[in-house]
PDB file of the backbone (N, CA, C, O) and the ligand in Angstrom, with CONECT records:
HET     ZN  A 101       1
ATOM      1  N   UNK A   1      63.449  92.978  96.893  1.00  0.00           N
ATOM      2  CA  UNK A   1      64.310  94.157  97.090  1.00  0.00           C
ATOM      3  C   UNK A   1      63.619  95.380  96.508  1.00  0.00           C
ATOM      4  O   UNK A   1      62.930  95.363  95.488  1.00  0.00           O
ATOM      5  N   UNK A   2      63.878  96.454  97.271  1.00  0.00           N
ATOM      6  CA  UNK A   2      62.771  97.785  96.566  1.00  0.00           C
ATOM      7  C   UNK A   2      63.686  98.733  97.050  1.00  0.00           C
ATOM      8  O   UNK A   2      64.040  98.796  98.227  1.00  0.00           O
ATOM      9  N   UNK A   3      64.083  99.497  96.116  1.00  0.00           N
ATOM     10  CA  UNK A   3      64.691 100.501  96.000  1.00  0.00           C
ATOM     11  C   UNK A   3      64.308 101.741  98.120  1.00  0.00           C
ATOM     12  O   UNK A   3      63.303 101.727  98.830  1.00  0.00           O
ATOM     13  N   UNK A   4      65.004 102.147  98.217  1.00  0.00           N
ATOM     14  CA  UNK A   4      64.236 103.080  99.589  1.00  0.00           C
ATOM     15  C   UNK A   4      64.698 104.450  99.488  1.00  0.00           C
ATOM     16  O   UNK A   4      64.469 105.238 100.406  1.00  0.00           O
ATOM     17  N   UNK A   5      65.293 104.778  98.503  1.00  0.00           N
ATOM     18  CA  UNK A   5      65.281 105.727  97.920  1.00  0.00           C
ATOM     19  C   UNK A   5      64.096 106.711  97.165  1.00  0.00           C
ATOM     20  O   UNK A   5      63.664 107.805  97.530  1.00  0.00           O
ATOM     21  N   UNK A   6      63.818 106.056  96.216  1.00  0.00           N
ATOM     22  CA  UNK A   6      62.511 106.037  95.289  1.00  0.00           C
ATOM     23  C   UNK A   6      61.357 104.830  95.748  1.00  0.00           C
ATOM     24  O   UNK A   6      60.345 105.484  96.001  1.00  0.00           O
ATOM     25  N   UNK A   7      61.101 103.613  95.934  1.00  0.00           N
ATOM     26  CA  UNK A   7      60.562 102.790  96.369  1.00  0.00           C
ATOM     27  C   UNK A   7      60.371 102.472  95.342  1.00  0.00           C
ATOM     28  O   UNK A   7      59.197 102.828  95.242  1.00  0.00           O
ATOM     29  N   UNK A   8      60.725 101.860  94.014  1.00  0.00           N
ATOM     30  CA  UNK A   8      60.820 101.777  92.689  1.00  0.00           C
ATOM     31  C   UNK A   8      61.354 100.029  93.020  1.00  0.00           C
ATOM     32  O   UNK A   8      62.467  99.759  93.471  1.00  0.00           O
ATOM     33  N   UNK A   9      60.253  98.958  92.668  1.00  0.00           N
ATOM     34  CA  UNK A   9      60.963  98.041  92.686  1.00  0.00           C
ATOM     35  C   UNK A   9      61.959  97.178  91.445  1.00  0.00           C
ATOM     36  O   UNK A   9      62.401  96.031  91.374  1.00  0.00           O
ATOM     37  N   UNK A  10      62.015  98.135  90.745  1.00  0.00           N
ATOM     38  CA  UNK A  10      62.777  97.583  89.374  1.00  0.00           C
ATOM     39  C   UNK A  10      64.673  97.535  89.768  1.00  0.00           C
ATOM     40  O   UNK A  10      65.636  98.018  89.172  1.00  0.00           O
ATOM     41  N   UNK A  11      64.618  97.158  90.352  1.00  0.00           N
ATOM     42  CA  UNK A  11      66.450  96.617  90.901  1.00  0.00           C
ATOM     43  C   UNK A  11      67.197  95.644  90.579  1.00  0.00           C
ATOM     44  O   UNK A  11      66.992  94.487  90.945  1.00  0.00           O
ATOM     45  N   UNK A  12      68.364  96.101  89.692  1.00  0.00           N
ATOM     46  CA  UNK A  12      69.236  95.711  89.464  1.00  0.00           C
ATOM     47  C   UNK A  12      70.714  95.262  90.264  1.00  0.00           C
ATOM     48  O   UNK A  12      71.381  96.102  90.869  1.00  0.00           O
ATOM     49  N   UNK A  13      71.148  93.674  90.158  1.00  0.00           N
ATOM     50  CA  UNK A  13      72.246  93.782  91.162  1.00  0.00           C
ATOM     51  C   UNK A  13      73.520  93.804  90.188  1.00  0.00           C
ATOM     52  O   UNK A  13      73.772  93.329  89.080  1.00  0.00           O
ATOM     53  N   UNK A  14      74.324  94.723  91.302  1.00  0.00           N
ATOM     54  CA  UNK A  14      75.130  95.306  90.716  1.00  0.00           C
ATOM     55  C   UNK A  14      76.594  95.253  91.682  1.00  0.00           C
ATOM     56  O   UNK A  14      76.907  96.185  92.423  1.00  0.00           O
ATOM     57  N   UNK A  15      77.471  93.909  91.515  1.00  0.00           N
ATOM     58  CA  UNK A  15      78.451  93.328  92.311  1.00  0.00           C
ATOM     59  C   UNK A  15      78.094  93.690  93.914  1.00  0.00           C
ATOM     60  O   UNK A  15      77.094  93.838  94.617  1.00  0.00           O
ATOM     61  N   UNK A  16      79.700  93.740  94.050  1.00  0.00           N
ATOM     62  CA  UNK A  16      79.095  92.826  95.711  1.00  0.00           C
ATOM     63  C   UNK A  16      80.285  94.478  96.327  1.00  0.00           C
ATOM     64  O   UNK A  16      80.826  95.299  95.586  1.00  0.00           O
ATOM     65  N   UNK A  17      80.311  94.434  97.465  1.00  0.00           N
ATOM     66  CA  UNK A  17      80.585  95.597  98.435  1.00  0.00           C
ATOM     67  C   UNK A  17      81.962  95.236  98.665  1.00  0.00           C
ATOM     68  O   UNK A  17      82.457  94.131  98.443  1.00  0.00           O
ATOM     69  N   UNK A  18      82.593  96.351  99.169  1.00  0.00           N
ATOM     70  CA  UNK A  18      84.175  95.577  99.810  1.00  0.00           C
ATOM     71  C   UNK A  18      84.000  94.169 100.780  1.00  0.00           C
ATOM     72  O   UNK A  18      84.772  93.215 100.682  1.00  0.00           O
ATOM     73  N   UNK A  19      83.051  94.208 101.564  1.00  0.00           N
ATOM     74  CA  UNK A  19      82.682  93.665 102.770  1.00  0.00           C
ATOM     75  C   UNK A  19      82.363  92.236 102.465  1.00  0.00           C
ATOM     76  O   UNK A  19      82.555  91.160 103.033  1.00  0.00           O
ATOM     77  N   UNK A  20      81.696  92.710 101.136  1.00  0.00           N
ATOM     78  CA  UNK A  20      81.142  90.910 100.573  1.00  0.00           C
ATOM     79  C   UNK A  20      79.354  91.034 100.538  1.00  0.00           C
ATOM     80  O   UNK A  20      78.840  90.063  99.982  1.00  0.00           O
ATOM     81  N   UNK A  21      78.631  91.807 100.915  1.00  0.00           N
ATOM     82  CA  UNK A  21      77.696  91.854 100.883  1.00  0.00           C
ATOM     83  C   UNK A  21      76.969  92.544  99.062  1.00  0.00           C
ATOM     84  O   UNK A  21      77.507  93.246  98.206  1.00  0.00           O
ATOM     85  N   UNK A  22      75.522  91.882  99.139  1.00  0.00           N
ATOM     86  CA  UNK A  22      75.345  92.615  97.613  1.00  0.00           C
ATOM     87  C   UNK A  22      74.880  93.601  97.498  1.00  0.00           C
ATOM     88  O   UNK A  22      74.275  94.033  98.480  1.00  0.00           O
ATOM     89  N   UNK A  23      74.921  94.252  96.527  1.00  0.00           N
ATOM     90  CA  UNK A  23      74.815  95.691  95.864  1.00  0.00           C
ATOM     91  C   UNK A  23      74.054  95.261  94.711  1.00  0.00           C
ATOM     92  O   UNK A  23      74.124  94.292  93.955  1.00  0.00           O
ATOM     93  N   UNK A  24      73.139  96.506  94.829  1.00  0.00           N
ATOM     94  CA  UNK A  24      71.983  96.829  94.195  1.00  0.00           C
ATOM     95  C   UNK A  24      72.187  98.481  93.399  1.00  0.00           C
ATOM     96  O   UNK A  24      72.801  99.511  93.677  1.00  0.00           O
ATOM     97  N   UNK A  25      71.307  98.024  92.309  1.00  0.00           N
ATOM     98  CA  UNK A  25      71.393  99.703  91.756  1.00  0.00           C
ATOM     99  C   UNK A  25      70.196  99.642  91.047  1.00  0.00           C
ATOM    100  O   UNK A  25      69.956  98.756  90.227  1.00  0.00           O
ATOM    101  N   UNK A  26      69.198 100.836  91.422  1.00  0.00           N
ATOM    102  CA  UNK A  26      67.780 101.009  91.141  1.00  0.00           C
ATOM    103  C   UNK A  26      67.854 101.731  89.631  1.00  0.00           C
ATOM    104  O   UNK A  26      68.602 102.563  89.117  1.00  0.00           O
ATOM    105  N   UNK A  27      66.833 101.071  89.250  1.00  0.00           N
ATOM    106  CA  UNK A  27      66.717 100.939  87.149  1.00  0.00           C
ATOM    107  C   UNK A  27      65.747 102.874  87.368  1.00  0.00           C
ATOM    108  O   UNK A  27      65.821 103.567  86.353  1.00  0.00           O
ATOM    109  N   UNK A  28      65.142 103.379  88.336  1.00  0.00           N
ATOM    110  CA  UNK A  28      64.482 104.087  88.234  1.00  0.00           C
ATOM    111  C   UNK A  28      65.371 105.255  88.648  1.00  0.00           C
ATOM    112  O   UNK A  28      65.763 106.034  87.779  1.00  0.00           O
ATOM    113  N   UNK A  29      65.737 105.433  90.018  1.00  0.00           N
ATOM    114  CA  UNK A  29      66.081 106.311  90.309  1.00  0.00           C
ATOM    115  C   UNK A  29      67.868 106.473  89.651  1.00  0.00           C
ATOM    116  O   UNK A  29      68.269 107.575  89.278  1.00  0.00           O
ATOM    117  N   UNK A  30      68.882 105.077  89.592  1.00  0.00           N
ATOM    118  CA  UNK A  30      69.945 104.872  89.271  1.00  0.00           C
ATOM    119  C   UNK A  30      70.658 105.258  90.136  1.00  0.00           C
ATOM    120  O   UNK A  30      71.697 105.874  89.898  1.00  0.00           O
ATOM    121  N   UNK A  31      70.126 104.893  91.647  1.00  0.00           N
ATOM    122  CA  UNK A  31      71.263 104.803  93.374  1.00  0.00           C
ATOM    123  C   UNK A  31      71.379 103.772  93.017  1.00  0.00           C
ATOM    124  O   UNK A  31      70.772 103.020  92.255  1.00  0.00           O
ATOM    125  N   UNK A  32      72.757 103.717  93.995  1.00  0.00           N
ATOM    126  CA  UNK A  32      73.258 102.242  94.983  1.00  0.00           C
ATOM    127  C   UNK A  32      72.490 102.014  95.931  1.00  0.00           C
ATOM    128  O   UNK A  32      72.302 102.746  96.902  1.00  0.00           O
ATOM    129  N   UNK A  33      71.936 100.850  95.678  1.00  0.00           N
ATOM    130  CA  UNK A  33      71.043 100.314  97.000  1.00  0.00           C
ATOM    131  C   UNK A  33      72.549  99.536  97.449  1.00  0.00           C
ATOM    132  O   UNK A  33      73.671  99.428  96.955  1.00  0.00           O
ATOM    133  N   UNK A  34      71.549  98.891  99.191  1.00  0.00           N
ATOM    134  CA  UNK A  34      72.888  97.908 100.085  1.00  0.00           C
ATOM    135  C   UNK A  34      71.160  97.212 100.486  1.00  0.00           C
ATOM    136  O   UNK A  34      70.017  97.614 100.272  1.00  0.00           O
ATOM    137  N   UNK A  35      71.782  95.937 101.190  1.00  0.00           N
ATOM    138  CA  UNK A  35      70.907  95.707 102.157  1.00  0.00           C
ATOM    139  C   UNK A  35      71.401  95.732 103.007  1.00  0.00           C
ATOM    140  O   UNK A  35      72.567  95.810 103.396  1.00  0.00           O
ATOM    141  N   UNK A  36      70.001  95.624 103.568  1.00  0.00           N
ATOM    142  CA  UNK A  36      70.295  96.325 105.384  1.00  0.00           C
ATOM    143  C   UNK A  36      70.535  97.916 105.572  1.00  0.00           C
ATOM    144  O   UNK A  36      70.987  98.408 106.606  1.00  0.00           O
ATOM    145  N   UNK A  37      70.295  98.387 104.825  1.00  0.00           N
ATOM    146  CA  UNK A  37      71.139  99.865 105.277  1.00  0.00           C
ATOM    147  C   UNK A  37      70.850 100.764 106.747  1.00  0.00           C
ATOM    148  O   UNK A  37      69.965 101.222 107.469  1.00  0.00           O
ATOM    149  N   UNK A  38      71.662 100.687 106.651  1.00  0.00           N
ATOM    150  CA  UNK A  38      71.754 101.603 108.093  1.00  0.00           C
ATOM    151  C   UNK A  38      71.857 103.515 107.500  1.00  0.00           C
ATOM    152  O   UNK A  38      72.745 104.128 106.909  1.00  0.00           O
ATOM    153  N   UNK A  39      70.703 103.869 107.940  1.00  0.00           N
ATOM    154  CA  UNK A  39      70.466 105.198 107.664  1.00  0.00           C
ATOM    155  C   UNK A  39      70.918 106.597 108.241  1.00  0.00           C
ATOM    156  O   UNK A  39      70.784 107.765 107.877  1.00  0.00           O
ATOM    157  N   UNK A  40      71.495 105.970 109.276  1.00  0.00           N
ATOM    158  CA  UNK A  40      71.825 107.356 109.781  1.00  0.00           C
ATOM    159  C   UNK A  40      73.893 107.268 110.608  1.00  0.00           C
ATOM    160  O   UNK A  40      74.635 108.159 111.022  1.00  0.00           O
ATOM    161  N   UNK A  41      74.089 105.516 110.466  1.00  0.00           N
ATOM    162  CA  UNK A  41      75.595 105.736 110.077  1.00  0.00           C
ATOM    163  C   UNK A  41      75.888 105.252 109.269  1.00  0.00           C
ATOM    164  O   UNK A  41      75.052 104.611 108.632  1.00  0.00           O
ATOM    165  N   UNK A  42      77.348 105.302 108.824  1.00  0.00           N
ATOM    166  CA  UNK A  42      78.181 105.113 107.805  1.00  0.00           C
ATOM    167  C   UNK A  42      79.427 104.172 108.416  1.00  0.00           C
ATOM    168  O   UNK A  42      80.239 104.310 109.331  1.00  0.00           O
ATOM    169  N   UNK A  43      79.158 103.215 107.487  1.00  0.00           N
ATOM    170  CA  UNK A  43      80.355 102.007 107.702  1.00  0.00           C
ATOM    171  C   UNK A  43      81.665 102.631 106.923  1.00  0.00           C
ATOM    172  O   UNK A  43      81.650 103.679 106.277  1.00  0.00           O
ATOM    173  N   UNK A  44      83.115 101.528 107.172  1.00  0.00           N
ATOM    174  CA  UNK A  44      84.003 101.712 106.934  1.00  0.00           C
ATOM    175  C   UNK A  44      83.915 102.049 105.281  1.00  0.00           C
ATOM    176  O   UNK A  44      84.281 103.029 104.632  1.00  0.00           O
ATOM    177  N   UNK A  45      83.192 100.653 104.863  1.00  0.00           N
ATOM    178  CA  UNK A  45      83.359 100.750 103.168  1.00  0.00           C
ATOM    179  C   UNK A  45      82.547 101.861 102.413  1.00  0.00           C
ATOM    180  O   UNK A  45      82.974 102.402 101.393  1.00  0.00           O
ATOM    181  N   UNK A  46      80.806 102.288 103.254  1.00  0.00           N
ATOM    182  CA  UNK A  46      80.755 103.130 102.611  1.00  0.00           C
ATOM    183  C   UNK A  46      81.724 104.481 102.519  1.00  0.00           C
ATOM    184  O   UNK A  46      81.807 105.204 101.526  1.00  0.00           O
ATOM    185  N   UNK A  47      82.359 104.641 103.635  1.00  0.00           N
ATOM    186  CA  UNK A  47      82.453 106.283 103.669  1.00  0.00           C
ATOM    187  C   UNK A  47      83.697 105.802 102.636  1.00  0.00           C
ATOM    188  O   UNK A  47      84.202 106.811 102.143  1.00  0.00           O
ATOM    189  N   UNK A  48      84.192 104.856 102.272  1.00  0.00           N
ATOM    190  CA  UNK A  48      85.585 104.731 101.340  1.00  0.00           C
ATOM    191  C   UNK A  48      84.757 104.933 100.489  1.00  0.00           C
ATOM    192  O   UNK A  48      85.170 105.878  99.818  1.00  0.00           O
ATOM    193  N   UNK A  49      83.546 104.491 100.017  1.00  0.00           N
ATOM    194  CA  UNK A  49      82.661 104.489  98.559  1.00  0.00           C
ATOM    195  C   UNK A  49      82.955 105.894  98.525  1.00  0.00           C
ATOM    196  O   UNK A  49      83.878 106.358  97.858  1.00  0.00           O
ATOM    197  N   UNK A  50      82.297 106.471  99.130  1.00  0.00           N
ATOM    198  CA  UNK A  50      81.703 107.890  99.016  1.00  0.00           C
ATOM    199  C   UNK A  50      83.064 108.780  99.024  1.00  0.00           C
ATOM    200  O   UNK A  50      83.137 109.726  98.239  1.00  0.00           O
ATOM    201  N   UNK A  51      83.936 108.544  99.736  1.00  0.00           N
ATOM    202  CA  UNK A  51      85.195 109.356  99.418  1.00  0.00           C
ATOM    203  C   UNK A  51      86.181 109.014  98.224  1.00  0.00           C
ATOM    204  O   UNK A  51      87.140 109.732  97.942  1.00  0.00           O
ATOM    205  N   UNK A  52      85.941 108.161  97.732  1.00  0.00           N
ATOM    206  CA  UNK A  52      86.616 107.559  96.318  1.00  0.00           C
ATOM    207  C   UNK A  52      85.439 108.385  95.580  1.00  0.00           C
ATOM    208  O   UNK A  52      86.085 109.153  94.867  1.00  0.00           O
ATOM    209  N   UNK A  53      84.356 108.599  95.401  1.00  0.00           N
ATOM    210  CA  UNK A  53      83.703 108.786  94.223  1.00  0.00           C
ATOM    211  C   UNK A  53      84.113 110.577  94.284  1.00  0.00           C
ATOM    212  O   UNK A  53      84.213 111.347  93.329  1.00  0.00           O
ATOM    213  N   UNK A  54      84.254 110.803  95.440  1.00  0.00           N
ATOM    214  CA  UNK A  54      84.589 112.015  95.504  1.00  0.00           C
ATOM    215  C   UNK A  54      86.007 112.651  94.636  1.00  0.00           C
ATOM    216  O   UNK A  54      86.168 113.686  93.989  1.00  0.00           O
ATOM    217  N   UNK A  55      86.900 111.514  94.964  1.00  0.00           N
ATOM    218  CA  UNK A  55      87.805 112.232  94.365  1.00  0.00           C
ATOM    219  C   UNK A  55      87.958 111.941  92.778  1.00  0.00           C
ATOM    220  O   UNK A  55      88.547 112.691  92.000  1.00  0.00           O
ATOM    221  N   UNK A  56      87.378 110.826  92.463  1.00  0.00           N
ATOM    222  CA  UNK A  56      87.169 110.592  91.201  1.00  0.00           C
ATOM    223  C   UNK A  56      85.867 111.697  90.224  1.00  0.00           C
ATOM    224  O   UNK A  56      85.926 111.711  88.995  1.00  0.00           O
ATOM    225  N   UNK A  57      84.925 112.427  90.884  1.00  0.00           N
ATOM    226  CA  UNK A  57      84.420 113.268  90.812  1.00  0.00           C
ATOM    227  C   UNK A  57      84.382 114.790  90.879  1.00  0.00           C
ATOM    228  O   UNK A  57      83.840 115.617  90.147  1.00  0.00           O
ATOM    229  N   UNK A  58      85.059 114.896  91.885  1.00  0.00           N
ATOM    230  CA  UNK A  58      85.251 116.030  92.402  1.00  0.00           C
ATOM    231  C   UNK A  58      83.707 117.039  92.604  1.00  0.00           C
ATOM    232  O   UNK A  58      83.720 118.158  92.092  1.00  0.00           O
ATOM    233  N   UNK A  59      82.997 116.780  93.024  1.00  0.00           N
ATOM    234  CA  UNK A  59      81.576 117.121  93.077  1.00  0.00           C
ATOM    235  C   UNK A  59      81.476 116.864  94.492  1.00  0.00           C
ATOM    236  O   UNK A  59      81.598 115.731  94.959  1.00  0.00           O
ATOM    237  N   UNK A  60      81.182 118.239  95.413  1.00  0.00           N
ATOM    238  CA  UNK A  60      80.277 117.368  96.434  1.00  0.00           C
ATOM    239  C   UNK A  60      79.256 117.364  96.490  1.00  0.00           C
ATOM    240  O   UNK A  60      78.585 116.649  97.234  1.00  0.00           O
ATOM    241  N   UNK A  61      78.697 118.499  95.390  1.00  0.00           N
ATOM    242  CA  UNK A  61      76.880 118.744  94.881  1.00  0.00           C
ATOM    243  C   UNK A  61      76.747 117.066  94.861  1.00  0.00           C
ATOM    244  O   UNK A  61      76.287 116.414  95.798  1.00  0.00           O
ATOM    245  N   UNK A  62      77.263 116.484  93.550  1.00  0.00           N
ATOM    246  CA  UNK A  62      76.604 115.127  93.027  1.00  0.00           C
ATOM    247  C   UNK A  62      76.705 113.741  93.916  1.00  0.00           C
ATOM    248  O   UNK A  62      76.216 112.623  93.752  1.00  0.00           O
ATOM    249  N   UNK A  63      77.813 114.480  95.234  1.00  0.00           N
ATOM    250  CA  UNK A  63      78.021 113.491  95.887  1.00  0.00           C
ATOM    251  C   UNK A  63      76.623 113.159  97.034  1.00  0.00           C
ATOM    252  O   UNK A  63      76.017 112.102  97.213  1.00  0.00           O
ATOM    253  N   UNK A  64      76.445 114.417  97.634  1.00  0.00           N
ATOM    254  CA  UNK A  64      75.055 114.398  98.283  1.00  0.00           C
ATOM    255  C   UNK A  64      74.039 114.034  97.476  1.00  0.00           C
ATOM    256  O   UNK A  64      73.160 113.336  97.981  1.00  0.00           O
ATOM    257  N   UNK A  65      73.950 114.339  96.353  1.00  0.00           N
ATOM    258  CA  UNK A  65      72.609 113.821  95.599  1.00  0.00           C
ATOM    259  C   UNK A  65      72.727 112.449  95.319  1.00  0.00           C
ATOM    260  O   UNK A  65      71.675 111.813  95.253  1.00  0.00           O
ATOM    261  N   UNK A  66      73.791 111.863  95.142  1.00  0.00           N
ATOM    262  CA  UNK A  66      74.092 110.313  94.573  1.00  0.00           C
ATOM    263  C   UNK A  66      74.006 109.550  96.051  1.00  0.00           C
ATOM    264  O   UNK A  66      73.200 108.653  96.297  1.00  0.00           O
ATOM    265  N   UNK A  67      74.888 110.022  96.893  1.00  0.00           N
ATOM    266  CA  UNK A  67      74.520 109.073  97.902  1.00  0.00           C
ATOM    267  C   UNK A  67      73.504 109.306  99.374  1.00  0.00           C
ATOM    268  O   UNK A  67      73.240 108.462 100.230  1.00  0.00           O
ATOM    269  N   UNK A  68      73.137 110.516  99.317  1.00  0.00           N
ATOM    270  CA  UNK A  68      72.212 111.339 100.118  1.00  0.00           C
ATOM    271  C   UNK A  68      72.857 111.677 101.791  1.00  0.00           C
ATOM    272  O   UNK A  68      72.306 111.916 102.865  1.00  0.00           O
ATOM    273  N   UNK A  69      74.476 111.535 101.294  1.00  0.00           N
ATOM    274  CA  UNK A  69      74.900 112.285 102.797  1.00  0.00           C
ATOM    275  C   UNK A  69      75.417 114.088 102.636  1.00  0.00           C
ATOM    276  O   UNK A  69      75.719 114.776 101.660  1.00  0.00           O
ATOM    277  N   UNK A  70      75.338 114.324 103.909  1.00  0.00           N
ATOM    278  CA  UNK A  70      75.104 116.071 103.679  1.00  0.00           C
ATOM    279  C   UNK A  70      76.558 116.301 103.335  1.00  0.00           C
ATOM    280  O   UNK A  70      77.372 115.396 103.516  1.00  0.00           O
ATOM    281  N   UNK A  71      76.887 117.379 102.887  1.00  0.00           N
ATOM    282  CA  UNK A  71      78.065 117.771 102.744  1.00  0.00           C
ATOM    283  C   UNK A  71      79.241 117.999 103.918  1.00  0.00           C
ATOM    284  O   UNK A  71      80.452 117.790 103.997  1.00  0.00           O
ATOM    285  N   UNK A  72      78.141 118.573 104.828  1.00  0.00           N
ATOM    286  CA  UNK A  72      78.896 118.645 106.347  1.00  0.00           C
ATOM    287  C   UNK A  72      79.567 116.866 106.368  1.00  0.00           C
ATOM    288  O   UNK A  72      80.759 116.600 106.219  1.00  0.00           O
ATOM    289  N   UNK A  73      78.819 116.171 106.517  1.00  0.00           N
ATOM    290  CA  UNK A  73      79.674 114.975 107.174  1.00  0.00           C
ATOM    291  C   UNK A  73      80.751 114.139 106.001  1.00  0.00           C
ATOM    292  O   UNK A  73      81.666 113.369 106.295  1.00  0.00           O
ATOM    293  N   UNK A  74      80.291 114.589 104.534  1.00  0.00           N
ATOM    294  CA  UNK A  74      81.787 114.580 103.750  1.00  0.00           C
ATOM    295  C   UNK A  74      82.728 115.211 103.873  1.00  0.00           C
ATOM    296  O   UNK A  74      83.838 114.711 103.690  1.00  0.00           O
ATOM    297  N   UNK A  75      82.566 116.477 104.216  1.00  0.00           N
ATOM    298  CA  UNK A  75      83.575 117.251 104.477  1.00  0.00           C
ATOM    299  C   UNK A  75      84.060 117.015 105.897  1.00  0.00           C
ATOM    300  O   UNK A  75      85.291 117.024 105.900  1.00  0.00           O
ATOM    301  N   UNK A  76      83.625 116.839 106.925  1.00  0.00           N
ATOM    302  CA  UNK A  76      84.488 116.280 108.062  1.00  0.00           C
ATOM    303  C   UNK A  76      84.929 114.586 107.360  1.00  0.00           C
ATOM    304  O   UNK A  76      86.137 114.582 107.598  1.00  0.00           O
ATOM    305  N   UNK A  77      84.790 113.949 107.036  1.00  0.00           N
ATOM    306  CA  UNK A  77      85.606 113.132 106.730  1.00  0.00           C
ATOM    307  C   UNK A  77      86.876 113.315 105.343  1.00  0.00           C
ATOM    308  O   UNK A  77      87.686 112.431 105.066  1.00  0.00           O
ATOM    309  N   UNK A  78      86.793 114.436 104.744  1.00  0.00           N
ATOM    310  CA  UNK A  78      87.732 114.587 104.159  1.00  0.00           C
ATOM    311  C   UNK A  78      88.760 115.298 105.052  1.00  0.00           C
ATOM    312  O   UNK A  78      89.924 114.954 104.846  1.00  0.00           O
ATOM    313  N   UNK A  79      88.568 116.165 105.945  1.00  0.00           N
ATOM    314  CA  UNK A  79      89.656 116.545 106.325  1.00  0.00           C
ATOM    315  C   UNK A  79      89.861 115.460 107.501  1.00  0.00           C
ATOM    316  O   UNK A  79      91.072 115.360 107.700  1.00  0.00           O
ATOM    317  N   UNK A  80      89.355 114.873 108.090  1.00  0.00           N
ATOM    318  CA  UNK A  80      89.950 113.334 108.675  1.00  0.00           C
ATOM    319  C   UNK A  80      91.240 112.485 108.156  1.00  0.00           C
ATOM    320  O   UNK A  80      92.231 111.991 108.694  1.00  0.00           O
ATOM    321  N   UNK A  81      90.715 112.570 106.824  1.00  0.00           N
ATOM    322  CA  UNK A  81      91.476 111.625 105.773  1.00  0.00           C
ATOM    323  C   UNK A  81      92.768 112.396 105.230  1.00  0.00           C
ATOM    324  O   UNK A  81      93.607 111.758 104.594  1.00  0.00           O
ATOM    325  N   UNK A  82      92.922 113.659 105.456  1.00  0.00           N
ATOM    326  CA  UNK A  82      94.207 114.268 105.017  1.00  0.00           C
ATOM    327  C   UNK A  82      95.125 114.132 106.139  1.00  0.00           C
ATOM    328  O   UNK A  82      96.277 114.557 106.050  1.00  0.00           O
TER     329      UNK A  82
HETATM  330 ZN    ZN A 101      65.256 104.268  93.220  1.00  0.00          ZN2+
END
């Protein structure tokens, strides 16, 4: 497993996904890795990840930097979700 973020292979697993699949979290950079990731959509559980951290955050700066989606497509899914 290697980080694809950073390409840092020092990875830590770090429980399992809604879905059941495992989760990873890189010792270097400190993302959530997935396997398999699919890069350019977003599954059910992530966009729940990413909109839970949101509101538990309230950041959408840290939200793009933590999970590397643009703000545009958080923000159309927040107003989805209202
Ligand atoms: Zn990394």
């Amino acid at each position: 497993m290697e980080c694809y973020h950073c390409g840092s292979v020092r990875v830590n697993k770090s429980g399992k996904t809604r879905n059941g699949k495992q989760r990873y979290k890189c010792r270097e950079c400190g993302r959530t890795l997935r396997e398999n990731p699919q890069r350019h959509t977003y599954d059910e559980a992530r966009k729940e990840e990413i909109l839970r951290a949101y509101h538990e955050r309230s950041s959408l700066r840290g939200l793009t930097r933590i999970f590397g989606v643009s703000r545009q497509t958080v923000t159309s899914w927040l107003k989805k979700s209202l």
